[in-house]
Biopython code that builds the backbone (N, CA, C, O; Angstrom):
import numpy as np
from Bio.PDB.StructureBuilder import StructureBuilder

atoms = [
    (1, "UNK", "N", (50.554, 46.197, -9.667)),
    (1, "UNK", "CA", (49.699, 47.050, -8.864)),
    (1, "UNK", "C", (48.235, 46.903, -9.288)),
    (1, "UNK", "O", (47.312, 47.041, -8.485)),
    (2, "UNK", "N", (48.049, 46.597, -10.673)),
    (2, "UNK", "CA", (46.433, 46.487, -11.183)),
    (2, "UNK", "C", (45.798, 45.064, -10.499)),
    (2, "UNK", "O", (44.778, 44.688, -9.921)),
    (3, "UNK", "N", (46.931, 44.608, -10.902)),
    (3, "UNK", "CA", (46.398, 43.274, -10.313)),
    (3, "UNK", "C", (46.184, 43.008, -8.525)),
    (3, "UNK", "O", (45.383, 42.207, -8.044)),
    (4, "UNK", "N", (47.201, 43.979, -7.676)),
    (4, "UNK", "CA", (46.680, 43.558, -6.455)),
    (4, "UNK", "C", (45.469, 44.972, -6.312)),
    (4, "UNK", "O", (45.004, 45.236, -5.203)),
    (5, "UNK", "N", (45.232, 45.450, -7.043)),
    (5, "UNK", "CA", (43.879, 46.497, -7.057)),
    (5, "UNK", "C", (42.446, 45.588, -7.401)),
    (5, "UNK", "O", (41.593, 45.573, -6.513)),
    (6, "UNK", "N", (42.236, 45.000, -8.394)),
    (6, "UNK", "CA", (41.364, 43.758, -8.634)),
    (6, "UNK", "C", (41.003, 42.580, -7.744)),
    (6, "UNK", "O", (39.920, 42.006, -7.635)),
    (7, "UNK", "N", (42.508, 42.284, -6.949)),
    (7, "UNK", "CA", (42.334, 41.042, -5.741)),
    (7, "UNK", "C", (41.665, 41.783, -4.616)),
    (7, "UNK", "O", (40.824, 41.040, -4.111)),
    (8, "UNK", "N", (41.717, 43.164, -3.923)),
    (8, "UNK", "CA", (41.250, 43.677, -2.803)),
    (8, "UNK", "C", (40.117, 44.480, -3.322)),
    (8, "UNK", "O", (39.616, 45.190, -2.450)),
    (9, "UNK", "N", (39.472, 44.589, -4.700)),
    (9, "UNK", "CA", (37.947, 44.722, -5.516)),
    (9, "UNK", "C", (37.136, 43.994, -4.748)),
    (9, "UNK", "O", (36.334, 44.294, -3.864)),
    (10, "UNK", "N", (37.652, 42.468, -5.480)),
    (10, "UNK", "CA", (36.824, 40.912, -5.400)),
    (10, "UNK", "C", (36.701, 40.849, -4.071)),
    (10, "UNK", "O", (35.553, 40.694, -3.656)),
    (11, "UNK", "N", (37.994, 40.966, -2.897)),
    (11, "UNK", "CA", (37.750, 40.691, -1.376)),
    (11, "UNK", "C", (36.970, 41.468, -1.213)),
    (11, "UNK", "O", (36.013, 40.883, -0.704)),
    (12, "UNK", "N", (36.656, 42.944, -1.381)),
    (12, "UNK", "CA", (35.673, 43.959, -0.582)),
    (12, "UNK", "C", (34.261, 43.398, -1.131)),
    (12, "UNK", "O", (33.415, 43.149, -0.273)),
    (13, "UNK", "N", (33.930, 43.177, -2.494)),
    (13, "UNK", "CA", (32.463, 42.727, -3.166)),
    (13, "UNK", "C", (32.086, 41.583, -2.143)),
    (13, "UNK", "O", (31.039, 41.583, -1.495)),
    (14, "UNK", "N", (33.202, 40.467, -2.063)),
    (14, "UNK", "CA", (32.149, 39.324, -1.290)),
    (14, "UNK", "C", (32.372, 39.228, 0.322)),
    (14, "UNK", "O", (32.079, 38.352, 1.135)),
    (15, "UNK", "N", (33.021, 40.512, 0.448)),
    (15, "UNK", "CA", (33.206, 41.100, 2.400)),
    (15, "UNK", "C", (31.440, 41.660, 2.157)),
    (15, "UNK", "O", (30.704, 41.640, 3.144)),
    (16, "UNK", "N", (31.021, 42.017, 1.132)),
    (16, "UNK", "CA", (29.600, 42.712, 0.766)),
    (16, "UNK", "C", (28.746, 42.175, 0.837)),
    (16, "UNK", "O", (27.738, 42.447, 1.489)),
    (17, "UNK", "N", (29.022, 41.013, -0.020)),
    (17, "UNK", "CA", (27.970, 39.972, -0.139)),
    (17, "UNK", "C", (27.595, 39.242, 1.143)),
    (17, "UNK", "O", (26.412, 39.198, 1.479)),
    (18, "UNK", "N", (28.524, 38.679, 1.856)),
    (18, "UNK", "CA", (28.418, 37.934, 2.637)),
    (18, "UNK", "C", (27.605, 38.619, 3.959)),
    (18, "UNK", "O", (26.708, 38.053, 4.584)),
    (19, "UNK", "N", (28.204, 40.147, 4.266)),
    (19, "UNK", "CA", (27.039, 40.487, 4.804)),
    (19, "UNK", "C", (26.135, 40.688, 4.748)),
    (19, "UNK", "O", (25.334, 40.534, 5.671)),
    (20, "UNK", "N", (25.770, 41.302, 3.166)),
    (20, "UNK", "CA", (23.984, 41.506, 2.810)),
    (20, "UNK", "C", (23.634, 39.730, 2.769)),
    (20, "UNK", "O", (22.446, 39.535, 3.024)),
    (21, "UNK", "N", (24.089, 38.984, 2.616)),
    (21, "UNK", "CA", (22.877, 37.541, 2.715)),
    (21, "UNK", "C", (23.133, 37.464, 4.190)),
    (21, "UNK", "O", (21.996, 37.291, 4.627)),
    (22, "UNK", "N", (23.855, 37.486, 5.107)),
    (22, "UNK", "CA", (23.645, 37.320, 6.599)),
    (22, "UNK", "C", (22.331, 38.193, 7.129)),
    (22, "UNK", "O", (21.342, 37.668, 7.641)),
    (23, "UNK", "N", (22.505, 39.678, 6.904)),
    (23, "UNK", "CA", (21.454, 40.842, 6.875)),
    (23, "UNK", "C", (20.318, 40.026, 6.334)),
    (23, "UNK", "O", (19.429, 39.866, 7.171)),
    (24, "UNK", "N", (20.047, 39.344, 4.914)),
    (24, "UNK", "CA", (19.079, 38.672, 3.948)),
    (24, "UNK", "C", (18.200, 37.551, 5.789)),
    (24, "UNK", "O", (17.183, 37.325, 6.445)),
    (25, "UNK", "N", (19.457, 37.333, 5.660)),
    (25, "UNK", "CA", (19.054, 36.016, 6.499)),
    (25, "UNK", "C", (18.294, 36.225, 8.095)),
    (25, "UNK", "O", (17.191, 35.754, 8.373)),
    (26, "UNK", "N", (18.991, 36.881, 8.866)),
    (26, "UNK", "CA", (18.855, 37.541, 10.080)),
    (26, "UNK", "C", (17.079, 38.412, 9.807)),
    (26, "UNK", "O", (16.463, 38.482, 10.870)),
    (27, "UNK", "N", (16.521, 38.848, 8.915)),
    (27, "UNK", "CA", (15.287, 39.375, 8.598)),
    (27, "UNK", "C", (14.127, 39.075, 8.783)),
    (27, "UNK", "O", (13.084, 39.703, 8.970)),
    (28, "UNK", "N", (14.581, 37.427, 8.668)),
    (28, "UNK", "CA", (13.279, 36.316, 8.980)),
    (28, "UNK", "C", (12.873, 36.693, 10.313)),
    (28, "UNK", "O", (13.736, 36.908, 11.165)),
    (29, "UNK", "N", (11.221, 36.828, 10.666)),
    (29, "UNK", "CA", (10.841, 37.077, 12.248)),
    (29, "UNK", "C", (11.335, 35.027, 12.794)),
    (29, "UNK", "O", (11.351, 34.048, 12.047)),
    (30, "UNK", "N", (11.593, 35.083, 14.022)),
    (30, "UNK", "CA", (12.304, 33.934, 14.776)),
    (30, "UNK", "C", (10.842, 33.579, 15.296)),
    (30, "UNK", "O", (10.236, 34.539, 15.772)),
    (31, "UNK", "N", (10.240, 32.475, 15.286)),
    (31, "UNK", "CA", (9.352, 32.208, 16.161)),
    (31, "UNK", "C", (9.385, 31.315, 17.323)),
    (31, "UNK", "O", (9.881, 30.198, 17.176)),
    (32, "UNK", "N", (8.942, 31.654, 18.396)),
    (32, "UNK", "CA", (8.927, 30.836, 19.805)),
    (32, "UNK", "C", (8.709, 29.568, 19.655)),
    (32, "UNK", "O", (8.022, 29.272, 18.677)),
    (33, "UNK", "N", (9.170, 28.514, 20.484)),
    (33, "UNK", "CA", (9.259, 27.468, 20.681)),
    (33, "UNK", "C", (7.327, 27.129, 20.076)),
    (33, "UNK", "O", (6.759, 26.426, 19.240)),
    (34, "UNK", "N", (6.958, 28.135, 21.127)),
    (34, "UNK", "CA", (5.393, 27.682, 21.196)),
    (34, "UNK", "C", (4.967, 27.657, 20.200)),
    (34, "UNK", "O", (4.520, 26.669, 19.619)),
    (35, "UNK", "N", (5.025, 28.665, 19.848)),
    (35, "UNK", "CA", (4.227, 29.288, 17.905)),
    (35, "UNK", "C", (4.854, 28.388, 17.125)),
    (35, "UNK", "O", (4.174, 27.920, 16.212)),
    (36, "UNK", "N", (6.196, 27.943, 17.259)),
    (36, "UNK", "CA", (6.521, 26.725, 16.095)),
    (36, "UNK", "C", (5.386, 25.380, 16.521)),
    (36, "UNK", "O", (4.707, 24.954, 15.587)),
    (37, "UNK", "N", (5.196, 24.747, 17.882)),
    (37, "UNK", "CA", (4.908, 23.879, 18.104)),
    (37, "UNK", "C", (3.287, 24.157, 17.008)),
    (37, "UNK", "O", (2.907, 23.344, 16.165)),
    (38, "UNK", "N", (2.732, 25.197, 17.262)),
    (38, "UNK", "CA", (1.354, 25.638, 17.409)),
    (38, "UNK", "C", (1.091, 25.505, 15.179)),
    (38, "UNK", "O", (0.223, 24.973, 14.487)),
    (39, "UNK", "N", (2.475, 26.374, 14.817)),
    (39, "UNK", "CA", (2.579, 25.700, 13.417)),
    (39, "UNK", "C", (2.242, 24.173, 13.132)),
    (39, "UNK", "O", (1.389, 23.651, 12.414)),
    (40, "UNK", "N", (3.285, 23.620, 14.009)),
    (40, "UNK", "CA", (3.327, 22.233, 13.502)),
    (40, "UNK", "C", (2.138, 21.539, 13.528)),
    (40, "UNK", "O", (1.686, 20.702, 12.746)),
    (41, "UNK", "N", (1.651, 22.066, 14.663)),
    (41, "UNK", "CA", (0.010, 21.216, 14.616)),
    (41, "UNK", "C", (-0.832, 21.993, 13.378)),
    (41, "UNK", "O", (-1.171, 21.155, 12.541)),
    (42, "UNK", "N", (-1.143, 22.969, 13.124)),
    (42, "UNK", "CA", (-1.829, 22.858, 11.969)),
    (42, "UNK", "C", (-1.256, 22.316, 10.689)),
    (42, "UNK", "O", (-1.999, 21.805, 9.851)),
    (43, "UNK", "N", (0.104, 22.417, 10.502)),
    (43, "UNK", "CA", (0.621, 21.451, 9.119)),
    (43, "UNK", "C", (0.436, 20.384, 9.743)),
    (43, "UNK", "O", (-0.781, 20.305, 9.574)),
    (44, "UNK", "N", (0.676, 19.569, 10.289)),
    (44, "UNK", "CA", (-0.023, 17.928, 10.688)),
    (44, "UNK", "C", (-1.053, 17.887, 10.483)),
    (44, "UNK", "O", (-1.414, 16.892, 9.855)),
    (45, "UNK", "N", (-2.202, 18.984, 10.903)),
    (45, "UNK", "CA", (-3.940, 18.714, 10.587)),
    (45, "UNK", "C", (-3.849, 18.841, 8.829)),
    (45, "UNK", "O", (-4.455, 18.151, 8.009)),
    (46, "UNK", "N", (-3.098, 19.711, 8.633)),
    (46, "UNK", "CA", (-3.462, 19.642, 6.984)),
    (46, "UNK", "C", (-2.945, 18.612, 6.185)),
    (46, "UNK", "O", (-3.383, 18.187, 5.116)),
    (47, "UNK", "N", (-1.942, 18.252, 6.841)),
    (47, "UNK", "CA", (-1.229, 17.013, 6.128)),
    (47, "UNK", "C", (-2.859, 15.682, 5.992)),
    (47, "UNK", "O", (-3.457, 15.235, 5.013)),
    (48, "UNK", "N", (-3.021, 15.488, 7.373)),
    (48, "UNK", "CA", (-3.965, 14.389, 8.082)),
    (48, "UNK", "C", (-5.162, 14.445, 7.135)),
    (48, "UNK", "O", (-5.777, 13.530, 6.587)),
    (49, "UNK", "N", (-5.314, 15.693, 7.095)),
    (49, "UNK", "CA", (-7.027, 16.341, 5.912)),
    (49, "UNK", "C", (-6.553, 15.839, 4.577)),
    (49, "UNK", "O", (-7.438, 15.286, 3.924)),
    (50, "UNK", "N", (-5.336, 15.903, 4.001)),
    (50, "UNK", "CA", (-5.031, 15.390, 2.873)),
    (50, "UNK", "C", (-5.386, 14.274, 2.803)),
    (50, "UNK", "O", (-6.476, 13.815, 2.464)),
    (51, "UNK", "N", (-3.849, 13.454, 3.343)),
    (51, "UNK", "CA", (-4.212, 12.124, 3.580)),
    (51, "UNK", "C", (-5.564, 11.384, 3.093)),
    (51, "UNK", "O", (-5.851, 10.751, 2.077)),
    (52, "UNK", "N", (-6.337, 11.776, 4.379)),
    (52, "UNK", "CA", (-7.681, 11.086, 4.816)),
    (52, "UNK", "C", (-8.130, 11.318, 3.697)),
    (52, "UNK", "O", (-8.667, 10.335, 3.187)),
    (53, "UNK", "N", (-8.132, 12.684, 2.797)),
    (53, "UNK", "CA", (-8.700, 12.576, 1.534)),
    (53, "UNK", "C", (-8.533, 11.587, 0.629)),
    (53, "UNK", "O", (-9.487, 11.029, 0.086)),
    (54, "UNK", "N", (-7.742, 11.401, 0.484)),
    (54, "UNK", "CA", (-6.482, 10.619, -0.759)),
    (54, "UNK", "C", (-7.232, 9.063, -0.106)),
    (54, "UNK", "O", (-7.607, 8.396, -1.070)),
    (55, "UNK", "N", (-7.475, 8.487, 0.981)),
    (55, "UNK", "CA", (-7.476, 7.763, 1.239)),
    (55, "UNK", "C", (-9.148, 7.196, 1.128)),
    (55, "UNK", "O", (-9.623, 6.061, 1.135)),
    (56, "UNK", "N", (-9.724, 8.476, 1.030)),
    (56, "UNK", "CA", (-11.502, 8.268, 0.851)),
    (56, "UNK", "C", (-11.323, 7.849, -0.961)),
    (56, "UNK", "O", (-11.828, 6.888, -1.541)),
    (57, "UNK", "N", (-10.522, 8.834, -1.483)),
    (57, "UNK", "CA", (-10.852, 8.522, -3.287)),
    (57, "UNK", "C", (-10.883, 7.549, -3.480)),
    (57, "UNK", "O", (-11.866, 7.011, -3.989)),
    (58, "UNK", "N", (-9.280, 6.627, -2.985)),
    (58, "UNK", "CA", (-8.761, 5.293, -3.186)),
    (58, "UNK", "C", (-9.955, 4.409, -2.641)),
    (58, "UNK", "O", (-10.202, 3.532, -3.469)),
    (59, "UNK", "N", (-10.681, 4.347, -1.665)),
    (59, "UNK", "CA", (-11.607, 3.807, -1.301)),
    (59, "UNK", "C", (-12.585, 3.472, -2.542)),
    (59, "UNK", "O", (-12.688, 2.419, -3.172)),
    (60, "UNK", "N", (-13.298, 4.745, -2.701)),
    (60, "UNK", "CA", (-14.074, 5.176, -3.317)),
    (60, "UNK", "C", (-14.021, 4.322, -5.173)),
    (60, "UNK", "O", (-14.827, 3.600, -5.759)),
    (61, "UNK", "N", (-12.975, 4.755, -5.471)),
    (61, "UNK", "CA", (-12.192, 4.250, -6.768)),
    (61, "UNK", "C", (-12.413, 2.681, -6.848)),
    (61, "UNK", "O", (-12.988, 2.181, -7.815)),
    (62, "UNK", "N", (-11.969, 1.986, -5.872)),
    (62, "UNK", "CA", (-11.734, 0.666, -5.202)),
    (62, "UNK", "C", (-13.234, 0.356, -5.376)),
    (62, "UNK", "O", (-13.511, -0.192, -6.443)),
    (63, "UNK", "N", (-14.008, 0.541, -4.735)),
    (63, "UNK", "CA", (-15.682, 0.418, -4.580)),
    (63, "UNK", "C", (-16.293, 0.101, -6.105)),
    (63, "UNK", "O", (-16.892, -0.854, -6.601)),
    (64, "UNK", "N", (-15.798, 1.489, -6.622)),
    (64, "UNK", "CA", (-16.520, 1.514, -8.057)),
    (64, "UNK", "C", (-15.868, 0.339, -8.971)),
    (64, "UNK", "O", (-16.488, -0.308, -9.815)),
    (65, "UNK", "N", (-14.862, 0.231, -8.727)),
    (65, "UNK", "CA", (-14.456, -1.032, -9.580)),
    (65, "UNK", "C", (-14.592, -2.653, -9.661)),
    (65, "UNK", "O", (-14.488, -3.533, -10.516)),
    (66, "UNK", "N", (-14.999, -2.487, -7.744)),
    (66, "UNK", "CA", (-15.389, -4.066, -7.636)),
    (66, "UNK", "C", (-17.186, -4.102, -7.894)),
    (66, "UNK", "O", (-17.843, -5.121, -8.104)),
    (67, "UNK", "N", (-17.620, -2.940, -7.822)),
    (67, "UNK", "CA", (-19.342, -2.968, -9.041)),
    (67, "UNK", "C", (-18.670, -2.863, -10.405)),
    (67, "UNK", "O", (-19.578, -2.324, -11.038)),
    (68, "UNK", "N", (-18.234, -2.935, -10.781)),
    (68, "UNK", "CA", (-18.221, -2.975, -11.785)),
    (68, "UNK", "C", (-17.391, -4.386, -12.437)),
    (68, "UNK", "O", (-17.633, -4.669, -13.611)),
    (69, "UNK", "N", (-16.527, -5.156, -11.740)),
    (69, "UNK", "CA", (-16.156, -6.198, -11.721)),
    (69, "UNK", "C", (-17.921, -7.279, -11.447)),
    (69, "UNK", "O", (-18.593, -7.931, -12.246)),
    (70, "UNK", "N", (-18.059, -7.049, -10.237)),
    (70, "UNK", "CA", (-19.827, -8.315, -9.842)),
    (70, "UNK", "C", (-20.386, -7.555, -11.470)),
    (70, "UNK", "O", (-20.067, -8.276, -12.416)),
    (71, "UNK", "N", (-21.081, -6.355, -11.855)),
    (71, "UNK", "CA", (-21.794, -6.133, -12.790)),
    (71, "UNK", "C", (-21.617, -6.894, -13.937)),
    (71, "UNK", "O", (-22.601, -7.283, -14.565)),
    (72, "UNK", "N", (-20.289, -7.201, -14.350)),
    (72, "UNK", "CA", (-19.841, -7.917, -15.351)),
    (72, "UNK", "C", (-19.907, -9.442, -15.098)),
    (72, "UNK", "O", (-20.337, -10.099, -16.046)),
    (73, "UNK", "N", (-19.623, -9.983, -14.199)),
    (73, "UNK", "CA", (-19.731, -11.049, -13.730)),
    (73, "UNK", "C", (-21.302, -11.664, -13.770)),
    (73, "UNK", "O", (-21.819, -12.628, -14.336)),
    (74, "UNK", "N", (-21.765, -10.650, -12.914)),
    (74, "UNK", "CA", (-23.701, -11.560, -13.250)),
    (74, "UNK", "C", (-23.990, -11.637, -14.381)),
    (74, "UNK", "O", (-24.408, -12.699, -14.841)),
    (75, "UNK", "N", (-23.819, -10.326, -15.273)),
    (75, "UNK", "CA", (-23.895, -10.403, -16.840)),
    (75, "UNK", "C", (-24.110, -11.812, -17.374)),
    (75, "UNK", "O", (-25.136, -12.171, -17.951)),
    (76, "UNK", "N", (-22.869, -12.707, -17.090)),
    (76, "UNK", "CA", (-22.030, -13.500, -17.653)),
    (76, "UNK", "C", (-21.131, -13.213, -18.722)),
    (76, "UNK", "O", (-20.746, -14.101, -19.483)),
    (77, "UNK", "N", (-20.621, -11.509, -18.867)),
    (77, "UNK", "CA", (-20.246, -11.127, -20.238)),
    (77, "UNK", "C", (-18.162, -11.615, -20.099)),
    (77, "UNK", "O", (-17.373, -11.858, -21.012)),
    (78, "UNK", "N", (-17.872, -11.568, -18.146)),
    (78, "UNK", "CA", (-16.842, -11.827, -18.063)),
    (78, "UNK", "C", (-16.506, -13.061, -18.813)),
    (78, "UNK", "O", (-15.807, -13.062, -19.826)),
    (79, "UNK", "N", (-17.078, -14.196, -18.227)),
    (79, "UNK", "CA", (-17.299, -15.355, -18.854)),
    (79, "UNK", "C", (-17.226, -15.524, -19.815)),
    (79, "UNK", "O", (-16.225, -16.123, -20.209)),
    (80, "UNK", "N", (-18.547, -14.969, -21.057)),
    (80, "UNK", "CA", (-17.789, -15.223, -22.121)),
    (80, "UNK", "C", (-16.797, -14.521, -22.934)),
    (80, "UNK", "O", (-16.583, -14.966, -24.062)),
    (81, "UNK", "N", (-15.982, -13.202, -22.416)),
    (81, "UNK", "CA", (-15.043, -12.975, -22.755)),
    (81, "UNK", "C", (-13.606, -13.912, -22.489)),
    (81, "UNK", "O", (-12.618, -13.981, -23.220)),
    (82, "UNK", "N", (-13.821, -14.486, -21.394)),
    (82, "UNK", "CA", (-12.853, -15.492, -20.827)),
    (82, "UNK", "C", (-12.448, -17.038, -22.136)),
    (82, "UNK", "O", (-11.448, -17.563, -22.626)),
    (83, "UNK", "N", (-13.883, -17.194, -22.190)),
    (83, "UNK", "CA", (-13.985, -18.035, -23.185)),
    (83, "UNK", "C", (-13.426, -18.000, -24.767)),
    (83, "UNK", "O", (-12.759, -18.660, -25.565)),
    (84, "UNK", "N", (-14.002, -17.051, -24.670)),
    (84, "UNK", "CA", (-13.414, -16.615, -26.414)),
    (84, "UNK", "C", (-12.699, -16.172, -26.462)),
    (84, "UNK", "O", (-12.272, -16.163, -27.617)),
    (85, "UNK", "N", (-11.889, -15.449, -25.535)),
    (85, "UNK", "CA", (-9.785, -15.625, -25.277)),
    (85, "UNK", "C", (-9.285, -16.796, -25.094)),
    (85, "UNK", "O", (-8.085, -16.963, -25.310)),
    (86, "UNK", "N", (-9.962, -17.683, -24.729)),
    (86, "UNK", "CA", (-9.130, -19.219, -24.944)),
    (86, "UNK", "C", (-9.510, -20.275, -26.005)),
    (86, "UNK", "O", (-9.165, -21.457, -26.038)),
    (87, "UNK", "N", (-10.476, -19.438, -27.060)),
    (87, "UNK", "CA", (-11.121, -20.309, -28.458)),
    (87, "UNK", "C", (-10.151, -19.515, -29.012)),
    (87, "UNK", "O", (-9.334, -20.210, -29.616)),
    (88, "UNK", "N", (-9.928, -18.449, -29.051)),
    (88, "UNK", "CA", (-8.939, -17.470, -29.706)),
    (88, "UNK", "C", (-7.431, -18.445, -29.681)),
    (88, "UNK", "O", (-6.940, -19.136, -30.574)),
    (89, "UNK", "N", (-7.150, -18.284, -28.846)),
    (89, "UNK", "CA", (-5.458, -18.658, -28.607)),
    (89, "UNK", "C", (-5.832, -20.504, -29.019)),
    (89, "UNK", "O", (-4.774, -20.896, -29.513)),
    (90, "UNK", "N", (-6.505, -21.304, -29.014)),
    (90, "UNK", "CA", (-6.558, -22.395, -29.115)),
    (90, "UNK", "C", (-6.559, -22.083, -30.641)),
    (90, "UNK", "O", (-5.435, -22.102, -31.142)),
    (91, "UNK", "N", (-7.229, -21.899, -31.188)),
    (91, "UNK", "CA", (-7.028, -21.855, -32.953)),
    (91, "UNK", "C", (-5.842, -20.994, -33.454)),
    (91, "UNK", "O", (-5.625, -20.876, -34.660)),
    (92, "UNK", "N", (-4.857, -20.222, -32.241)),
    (92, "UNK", "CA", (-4.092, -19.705, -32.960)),
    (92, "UNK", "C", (-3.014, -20.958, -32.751)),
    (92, "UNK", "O", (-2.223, -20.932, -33.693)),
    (93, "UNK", "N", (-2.780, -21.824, -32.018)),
    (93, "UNK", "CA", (-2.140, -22.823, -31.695)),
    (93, "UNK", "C", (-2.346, -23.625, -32.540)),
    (93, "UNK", "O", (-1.372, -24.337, -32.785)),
    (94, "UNK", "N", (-3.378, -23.849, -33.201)),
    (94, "UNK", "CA", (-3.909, -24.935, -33.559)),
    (94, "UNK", "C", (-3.537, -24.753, -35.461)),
    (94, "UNK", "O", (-3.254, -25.599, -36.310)),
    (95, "UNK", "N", (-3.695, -23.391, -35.529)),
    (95, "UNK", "CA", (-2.953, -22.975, -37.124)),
    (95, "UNK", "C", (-1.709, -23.106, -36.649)),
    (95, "UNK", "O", (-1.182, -23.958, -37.364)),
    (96, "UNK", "N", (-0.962, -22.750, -35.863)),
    (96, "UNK", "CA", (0.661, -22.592, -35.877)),
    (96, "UNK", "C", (0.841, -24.390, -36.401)),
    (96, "UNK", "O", (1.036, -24.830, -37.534)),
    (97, "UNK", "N", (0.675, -25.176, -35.012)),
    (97, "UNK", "CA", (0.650, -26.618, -35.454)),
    (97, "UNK", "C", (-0.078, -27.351, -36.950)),
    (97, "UNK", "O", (0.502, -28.333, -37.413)),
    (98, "UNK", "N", (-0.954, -26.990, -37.437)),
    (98, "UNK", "CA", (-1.177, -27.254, -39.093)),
    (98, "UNK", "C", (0.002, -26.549, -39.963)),
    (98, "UNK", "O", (0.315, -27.161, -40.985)),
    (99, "UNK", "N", (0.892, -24.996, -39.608)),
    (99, "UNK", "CA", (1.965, -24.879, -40.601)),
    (99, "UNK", "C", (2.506, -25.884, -40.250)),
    (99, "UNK", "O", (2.163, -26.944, -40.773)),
    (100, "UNK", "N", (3.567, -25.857, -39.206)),
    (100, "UNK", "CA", (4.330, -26.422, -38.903)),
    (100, "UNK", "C", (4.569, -27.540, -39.350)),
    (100, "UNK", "O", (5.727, -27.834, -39.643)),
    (101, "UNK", "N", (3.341, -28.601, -39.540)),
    (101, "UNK", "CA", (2.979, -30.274, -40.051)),
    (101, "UNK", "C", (3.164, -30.015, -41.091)),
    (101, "UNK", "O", (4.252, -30.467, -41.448)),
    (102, "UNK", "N", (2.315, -29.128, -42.363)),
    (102, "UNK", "CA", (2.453, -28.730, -43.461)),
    (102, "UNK", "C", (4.159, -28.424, -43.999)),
    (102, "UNK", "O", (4.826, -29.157, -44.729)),
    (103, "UNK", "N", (4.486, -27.393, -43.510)),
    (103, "UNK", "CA", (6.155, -27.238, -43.877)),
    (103, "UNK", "C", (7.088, -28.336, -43.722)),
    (103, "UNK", "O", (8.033, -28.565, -44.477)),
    (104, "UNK", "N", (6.716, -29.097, -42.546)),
    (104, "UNK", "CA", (7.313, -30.557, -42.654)),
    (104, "UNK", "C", (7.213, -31.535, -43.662)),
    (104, "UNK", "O", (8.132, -31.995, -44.339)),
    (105, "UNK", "N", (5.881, -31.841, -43.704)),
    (105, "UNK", "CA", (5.644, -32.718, -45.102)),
    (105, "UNK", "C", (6.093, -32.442, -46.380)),
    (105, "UNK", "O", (6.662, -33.271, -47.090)),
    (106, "UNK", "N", (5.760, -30.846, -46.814)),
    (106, "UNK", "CA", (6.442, -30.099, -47.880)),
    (106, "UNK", "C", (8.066, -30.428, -47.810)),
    (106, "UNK", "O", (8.529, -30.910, -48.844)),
    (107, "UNK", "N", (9.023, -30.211, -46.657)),
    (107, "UNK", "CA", (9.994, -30.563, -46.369)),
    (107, "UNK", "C", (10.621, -31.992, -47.019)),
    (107, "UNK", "O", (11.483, -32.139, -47.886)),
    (108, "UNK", "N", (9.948, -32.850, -46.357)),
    (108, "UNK", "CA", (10.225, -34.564, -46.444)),
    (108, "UNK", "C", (9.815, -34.755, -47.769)),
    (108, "UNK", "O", (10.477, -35.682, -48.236)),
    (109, "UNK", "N", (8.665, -34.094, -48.965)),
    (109, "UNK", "CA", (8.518, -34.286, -49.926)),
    (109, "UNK", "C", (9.697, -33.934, -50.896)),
    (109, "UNK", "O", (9.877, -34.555, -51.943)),
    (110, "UNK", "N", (10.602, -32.747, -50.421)),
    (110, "UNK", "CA", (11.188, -32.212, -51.456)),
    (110, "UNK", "C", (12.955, -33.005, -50.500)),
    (110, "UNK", "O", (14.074, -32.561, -50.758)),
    (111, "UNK", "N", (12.758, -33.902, -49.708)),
    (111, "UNK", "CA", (13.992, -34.803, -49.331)),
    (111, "UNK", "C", (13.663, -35.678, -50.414)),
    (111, "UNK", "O", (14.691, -35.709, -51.091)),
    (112, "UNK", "N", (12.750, -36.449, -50.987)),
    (112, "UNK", "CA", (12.429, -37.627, -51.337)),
    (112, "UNK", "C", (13.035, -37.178, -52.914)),
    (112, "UNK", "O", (13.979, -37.720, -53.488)),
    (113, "UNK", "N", (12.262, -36.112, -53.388)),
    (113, "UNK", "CA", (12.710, -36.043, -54.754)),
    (113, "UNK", "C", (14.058, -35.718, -55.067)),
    (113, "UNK", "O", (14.583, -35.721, -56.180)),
    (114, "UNK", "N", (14.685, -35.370, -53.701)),
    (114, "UNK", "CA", (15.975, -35.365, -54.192)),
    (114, "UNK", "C", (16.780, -36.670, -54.007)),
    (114, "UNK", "O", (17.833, -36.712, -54.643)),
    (115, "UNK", "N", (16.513, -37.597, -53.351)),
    (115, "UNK", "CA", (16.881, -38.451, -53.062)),
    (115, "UNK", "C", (16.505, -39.465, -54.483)),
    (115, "UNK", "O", (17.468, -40.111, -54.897)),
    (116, "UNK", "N", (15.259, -39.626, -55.197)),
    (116, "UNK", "CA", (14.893, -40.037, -56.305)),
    (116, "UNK", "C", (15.589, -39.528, -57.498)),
    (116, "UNK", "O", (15.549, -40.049, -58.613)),
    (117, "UNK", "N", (16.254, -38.428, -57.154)),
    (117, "UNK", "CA", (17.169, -37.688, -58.929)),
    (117, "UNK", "C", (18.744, -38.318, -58.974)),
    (117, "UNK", "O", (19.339, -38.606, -60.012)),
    (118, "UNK", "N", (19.272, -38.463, -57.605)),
    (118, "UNK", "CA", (20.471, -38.947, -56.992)),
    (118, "UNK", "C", (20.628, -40.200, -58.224)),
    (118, "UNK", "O", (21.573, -40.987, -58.188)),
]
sb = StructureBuilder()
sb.init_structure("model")
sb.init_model(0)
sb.init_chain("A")
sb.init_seg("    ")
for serial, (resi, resn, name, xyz) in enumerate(atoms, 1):
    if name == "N":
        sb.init_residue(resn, " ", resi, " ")
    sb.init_atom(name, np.array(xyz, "f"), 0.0, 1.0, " ", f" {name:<3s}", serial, name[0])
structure = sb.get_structure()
């Protein structure tokens, strides 16, 4: 008996619930076809005002960077940064290839002396 007292609790609480969120729901004012249409056009204008914003910065952003790309360029400072990133990496090539020769020779030197103790 407790137990079918608890099962017809739970049914009456969400016989409760279900109408207070319908009630919840039904509260909202309904708006006319028109007044929605009349919404939609101002969220489209505000959307559009965004946008167009977003789209002036990017511009804008874009602008400042290609002065500032030519600025560097007439300089000639691009240039010689260009340069001395490839004197850079050429001497780092250029030590790798001196170990490399070096550890070899060291190598073939210490074949020979073993080959001479034999």
């Amino acid at each position: 008996m407790n137990m079918l007292n608890r099962m017809m609790a739970m049914a009456f609480m969400s016989l409760i619930l279900a109408i207070s969120f319908t009630a919840i729901a039904n509260d909202k004012p309904r708006l006319t076809l028109s007044q929605q249409a009349d919404q939609g056009r101002i969220d489209s204008k505000k959307t559009e005002q965004s946008q167009l914003e977003k789209a002036r910065k990017a511009a804008s952003d874009t602008q400042s960077r290609e002065q500032e790309v030519l600025e560097r360029q007439e300089s000639g400072e691009w240039e010689k940064e260009q340069i001395e990133k490839s004197q850079a990496q050429f001497k780092e090539r250029e030590s790798r290839a001196d170990k490399y020769l070096r550890e070899a020779k060291e190598a073939a030197a210490k074949e020979r002396k073993i080959e001479e103790q034999d």
